[in-house]
C-alpha positions in Angstrom: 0.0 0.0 0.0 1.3 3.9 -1.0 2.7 5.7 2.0 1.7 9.0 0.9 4.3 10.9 3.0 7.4 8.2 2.5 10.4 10.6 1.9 10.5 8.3 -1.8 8.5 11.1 -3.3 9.6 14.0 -1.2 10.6 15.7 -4.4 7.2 15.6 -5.8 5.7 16.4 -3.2 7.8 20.0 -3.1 7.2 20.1 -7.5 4.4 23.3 -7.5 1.9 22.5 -9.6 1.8 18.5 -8.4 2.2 18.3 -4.6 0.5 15.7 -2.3 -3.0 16.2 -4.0 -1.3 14.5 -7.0 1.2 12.4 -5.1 -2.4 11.3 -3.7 -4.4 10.5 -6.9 -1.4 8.2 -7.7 -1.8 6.4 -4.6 -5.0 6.0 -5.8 -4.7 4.9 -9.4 -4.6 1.6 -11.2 -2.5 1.2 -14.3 -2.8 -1.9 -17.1 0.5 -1.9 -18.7 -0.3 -4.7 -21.9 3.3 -5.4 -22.8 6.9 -5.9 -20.8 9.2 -5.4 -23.3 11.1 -2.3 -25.0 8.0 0.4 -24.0 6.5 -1.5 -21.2 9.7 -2.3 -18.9 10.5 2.2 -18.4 7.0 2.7 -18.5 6.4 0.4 -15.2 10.0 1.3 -13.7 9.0 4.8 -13.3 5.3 4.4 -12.8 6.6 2.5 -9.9 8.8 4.6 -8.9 6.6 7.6 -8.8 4.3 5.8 -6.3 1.0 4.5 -8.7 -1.1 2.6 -6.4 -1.5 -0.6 -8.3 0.1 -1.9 -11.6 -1.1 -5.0 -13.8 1.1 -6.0 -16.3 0.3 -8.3 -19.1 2.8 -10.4 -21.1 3.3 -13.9 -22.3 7.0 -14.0 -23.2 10.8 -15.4 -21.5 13.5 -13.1 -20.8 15.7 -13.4 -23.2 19.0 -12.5 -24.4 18.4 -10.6 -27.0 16.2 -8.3 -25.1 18.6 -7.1 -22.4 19.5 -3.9 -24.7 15.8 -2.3 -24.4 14.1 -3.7 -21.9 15.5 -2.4 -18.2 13.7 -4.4 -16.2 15.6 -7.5 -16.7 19.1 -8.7 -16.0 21.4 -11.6 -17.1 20.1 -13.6 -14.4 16.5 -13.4 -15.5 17.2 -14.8 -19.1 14.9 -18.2 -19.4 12.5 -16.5 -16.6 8.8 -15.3 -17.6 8.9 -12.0 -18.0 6.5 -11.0 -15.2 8.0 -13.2 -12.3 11.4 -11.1 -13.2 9.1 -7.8 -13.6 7.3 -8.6 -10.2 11.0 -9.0 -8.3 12.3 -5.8 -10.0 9.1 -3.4 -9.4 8.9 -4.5 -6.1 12.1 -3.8 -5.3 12.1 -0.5 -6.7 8.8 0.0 -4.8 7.7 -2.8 -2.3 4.6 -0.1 -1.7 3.2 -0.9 -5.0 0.8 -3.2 -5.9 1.7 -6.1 -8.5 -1.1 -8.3 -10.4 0.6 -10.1 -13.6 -1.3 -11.9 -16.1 1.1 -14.3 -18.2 -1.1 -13.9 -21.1 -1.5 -12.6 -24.9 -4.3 -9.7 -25.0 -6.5 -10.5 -27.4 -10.1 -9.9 -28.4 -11.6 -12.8 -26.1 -9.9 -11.5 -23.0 -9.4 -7.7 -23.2 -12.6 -6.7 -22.0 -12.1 -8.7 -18.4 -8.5 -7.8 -18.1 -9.2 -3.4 -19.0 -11.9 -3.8 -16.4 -11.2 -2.0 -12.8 -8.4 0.1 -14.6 -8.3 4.0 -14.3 -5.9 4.7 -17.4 -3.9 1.4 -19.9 -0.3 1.4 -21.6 0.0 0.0 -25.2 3.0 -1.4 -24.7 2.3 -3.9 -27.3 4.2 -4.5 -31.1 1.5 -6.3 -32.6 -2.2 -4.6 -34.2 -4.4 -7.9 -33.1 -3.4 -6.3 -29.2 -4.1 -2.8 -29.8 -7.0 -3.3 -32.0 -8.3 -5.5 -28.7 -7.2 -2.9 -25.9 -8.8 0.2 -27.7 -11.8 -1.6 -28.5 -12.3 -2.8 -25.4 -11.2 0.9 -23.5 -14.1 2.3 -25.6 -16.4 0.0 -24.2 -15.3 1.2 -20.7 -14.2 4.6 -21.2 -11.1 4.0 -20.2 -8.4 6.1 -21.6 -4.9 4.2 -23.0 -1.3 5.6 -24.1 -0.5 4.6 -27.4 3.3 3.8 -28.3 5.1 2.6 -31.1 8.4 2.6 -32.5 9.9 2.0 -36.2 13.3 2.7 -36.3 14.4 5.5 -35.3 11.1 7.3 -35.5 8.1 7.0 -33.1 4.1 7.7 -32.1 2.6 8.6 -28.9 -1.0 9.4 -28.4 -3.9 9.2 -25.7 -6.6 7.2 -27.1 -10.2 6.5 -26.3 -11.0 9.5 -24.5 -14.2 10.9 -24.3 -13.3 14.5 -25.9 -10.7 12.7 -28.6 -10.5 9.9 -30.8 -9.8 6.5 -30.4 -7.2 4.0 -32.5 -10.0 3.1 -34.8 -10.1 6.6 -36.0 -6.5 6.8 -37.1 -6.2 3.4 -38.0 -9.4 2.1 -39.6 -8.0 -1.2 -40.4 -5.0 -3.1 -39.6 -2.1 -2.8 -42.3 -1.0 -5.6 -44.9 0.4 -8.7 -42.9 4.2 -8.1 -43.0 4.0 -4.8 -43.9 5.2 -3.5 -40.8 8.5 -4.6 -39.8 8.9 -6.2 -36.5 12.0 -5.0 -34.5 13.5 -8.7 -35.5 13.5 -8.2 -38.6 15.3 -4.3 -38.9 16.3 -4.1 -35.3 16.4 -1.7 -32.6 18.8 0.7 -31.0 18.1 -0.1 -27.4 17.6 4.0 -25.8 14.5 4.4 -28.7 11.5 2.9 -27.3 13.2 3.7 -23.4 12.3 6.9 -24.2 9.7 6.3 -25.9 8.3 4.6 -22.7 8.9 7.2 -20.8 6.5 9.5 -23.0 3.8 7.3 -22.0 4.5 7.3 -18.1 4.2 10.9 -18.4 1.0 10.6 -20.2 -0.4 8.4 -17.8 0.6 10.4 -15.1 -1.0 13.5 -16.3 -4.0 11.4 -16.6 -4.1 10.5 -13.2 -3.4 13.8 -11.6 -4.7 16.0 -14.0 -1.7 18.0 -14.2 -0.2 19.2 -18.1 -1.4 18.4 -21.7 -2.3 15.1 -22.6 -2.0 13.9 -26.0 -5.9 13.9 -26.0 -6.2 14.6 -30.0 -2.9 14.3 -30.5 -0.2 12.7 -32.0 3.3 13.2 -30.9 5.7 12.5 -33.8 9.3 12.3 -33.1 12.5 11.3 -35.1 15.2 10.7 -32.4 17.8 10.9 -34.8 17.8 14.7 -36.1 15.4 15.6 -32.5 12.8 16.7 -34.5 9.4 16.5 -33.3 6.2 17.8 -34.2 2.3 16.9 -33.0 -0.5 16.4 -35.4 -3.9 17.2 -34.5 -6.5 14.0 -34.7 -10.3 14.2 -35.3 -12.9 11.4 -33.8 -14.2 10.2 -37.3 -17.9 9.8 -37.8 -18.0 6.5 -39.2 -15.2 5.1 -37.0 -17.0 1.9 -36.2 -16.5 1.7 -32.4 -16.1 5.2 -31.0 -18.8 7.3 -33.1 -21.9 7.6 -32.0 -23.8 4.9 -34.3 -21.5 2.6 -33.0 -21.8 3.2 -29.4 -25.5 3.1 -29.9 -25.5 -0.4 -31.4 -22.5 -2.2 -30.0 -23.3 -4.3 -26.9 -20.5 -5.4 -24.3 -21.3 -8.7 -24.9 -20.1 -9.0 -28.5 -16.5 -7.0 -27.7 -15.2 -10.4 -27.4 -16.0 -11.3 -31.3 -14.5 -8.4 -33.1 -11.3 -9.8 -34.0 -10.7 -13.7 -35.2 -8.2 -15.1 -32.3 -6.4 -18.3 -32.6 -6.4 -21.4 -29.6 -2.6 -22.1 -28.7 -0.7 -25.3 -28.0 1.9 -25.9 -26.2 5.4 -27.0 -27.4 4.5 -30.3 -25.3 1.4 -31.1 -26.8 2.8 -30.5 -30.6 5.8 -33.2 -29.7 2.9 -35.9 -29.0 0.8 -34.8 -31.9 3.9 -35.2 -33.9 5.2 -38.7 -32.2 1.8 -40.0 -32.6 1.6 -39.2 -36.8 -0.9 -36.5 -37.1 -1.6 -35.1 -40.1 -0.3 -31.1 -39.8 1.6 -28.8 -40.9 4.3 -27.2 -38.8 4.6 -23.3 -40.6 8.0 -21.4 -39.4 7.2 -18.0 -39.7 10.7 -16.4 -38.4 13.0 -15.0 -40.6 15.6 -17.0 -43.0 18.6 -16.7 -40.7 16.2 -17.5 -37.7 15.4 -20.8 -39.3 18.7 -21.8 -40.6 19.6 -21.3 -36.7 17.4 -23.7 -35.1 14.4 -25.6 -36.7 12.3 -28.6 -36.2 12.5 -30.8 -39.0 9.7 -31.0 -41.2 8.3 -27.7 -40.9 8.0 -25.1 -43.8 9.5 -21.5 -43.2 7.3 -18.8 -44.7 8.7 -15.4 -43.1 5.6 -13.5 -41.7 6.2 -10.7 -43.8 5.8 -12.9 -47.1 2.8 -15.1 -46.1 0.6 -12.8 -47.5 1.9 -13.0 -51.0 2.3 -17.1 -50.3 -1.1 -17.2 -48.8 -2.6 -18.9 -52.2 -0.1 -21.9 -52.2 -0.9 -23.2 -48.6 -4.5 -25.5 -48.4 -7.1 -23.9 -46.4 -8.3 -27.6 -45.3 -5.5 -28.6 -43.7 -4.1 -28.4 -40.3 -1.2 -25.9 -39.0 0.4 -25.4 -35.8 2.1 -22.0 -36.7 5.7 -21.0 -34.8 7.7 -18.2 -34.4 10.6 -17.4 -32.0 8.9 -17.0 -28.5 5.4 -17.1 -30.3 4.3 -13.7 -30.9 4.8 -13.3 -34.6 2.9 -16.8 -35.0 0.1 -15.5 -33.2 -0.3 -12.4 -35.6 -0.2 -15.3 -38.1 -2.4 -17.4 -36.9 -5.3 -15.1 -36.6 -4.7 -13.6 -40.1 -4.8 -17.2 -41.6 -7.7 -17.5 -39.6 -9.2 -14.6 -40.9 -8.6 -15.7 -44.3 -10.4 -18.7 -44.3 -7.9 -21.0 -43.0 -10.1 -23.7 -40.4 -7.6 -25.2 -38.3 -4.7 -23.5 -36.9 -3.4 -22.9 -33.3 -0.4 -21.4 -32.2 2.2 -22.7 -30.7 3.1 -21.1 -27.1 6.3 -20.0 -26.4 7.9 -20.8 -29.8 10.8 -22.5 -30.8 12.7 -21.2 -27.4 10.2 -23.0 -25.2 10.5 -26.3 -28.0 14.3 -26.3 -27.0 13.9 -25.8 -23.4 10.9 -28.2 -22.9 11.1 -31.3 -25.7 14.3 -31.0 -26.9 17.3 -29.4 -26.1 19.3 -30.3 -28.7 17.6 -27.6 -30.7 20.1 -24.2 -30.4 18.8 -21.3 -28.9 19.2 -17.8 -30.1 
C-alpha cells in the first residue's frame, strides 16, 4: 500500500503545480500496462517509482538475451524467466509499496474486456495490431483512456486514445495494415535508448491522466525522429463513421459482443505439438521467423514462410488442412495465426512459447538464439 508521505517522493511532493494532492491520486490509481518489453519495462520502472497505487502487467513471453539492450527491467540472471516473475521482483524492489497483479497472457479480443476492467488509465505497450485493436476496442467500451506507443526505427508515435473529448485507435487506424507490412523489430532491429524513451513519453501521459496536471496527448499525435530531434504533433479528429467510437457505433454495440470483433487463434503448447507429432498426425508445422532465424534452429519438417511474405504465399498453402504456426517466443505466429484465420484457413493454433520453449521443454538439442 502507498505511503503517501514516505520521503521516496519527497521531491514531488515540493514540484508546484503536483504536490501531495497529486502524489495522492497516484496512490489511488490503477494502471494496465499490456506489454513488458522495449516500452513496457520504463514505463512500469518509473510508474513504480513515482508511487501508482497498483500496476497489472500483461505479457506472455521469456526473458531473453536478445532483449537485455531495451528492456530495463531484466538482468542476465532473469534470461529463461517469464517476463513477469522477473518484472514482479524488479518493481517490487524498486517500490515494495506498489501493488503487482501479472497476467502471463497474450491480449487479445476474447480476454481484453475482463482484463481493462477496474483500470483508471492502460499502456500500449504492445508490437503487434491484433493487441491494440483488442485494448482500444475494449477501453471504448469502458471509457477508459490508454497511451499509445510505437516505434519503427528511429522514428516514433505517442498518443492518448479512447477519451471521451478525442479519438480512439480506430479513428486513425481504420484497419490493420497488410500482414508483414510493418517490420517487426526482428526483422530491422532496434537501438536499445528508442523505445526507453519512448516509454517514458507514455509514463508521463499516464501520469497526467491520473493527476490531471499538463497536456495530454488527447487529439494528439506526438511525432518524433530521435535521430535529427525533431518532433512535431498532429492534430486528430474522432471520425464519424469510425466503427466503435462514433456515436452509431456506441449506440449499437453491446459489451457482450466485444469479445467477437477480432478472429483469435487457440494455442498449443510445445509439449502437446511433440505428442501430436510422435503420434503421426496429419499437420503442418509453418515457421514463420525469418531465414537466418530458421537456418539457426528448426524442427525438422516444418515449412518456413517469413511472416512478412505469407501474404503473398497465402494462395499456395490449403485452407483444409491443419497448421500449428511458430515463431521465435510465439508472438509473430500468433499475428499469423489469426490472419490465416481470418482468411479462411479452419484449423490453426499457435504454438506457445515458440521454438525457445521447444528447445527448453522437448528437446534441447535444438540451439537457442
Amino acid at each position: 500500500m502507498i505511503q503517501v508521505d514516505d520521503p521516496r517522493y519527497a521531491r514531488q511532493h515540493v514540484l508546484r503545480g503536483f504536490g501531495r494532492a497529486g502524489q495522492e491520486r497516484l496512490a489511488a490509481a490503477r494502471v494496465l500496462i499490456v506489454g513488458a518489453g522495449g516500452l513496457g519495462s520504463p514505463a512500469a520502472l518509473y510508474l513504480a517509482a513515482a508511487g501508482v497505487g497498483a500496476l497489472t502487467l500483461v505479457d506472455a513471453d521469456v526473458v531473453d538475451l536478445t532483449n537485455l539492450h531495451r528492456q530495463l527491467l531484466y538482468g542476465t540472471r532473469d534470461v529463461g524467466r517469464p517476463k513477469l516473475d522477473a518484472a514482479r521482483d524488479r518493481l517490487q524492489d524498486v517500490n515494495p509499496q506498489v501493488d503487482v497483479t501479472t497476467h502471463h497472457v497474450r491480449m487479445n479480443a476474447s480476454n481484453a474486456f475482463s482484463l481493462v476492467q477496474g483500470h483508471d488509465v492502460v499502456i500500449d505497450a504492445t508490437d503487434n495490431f491484433p493487441a491494440r485493436y483488442a485494448i482500444n476496442d475494449a477501453c471504448v467500451a469502458l471509457d477508459t483512456e490508454f497511451v499509445y506507443g510505437s516505434v519503427a526505427r528511429f522514428q516514433a508515435q505517442v498518443s492518448v486514445f479512447a477519451a471521451a473529448t478525442g479519438p480512439c485507435y480506430r479513428c486513425l487506424f481504420p484497419e490493420a495494415p497488410a500482414l508483414g507490412a510493418v517490420p517487426t523489430c526482428a526483422e530491422e532491429g532496434v537501438l536499445g535508448v528508442v523505445p526507453g524513451i519512448v516509454g517514458l513519453h507514455q509514463a508521463l501521459e499516464a501520469i497526467k491522466l491520473i493527476t490531471g496536471i499538463g497536456t495530454p496527448l488527447i487529439g494528439q499525435l506526438l511525432l518524433l525522429d530521435l535521430l535529427s530531434n525533431d518532433s512535431q504533433r498532429i492534430a486528430l479528429a474522432k471520425r464519424d463513421d469510425c466503427s466503435v467510437c462514433s456515436l452509431v457505433a456506441r449506440s449499437e454495440r453491446q459489451t457482450s459482443t466485444l469479445t467477437t470483433r477480432t478472429m483469435t487463434s487457440p494455442d498449443i503448447t510445445v509439449t502437446d505439438l511433440a505428442a501430436r507429432m510422435a503420434r503421426g498426425d496429419a499437420l503442418t508445422v509453418l515457421d514463420v521467423r525469418e531465414q537466418w532465424e530458421y537456418d539457426t534452429a528448426h524442427l525438422a519438417g516444418s515449412v518456413l514462410i517469413p511472416l512478412s511474405t505469407l501474404a503473398d504465399a497465402v494462395n499456395t498453402l490449403n485452407r483444409d488442412a491443419a497448421y500449428v504456426v511458430l515463431c521465435h517466443h510465439g508472438m509473430r505466429s500468433e499475428m499469423a495465426a489469426g490472419w490465416m484465420r481470418a482468411h479462411g484457413f479452419s484449423n490453426v493454433t499457435n504454438m506457445i512459447g515458440g521454438i525457445d520453449a521447444w528447445s527448453t521443454s522437448v528437446d534441447t538439442t535444438v540451439p537457442r538464439y
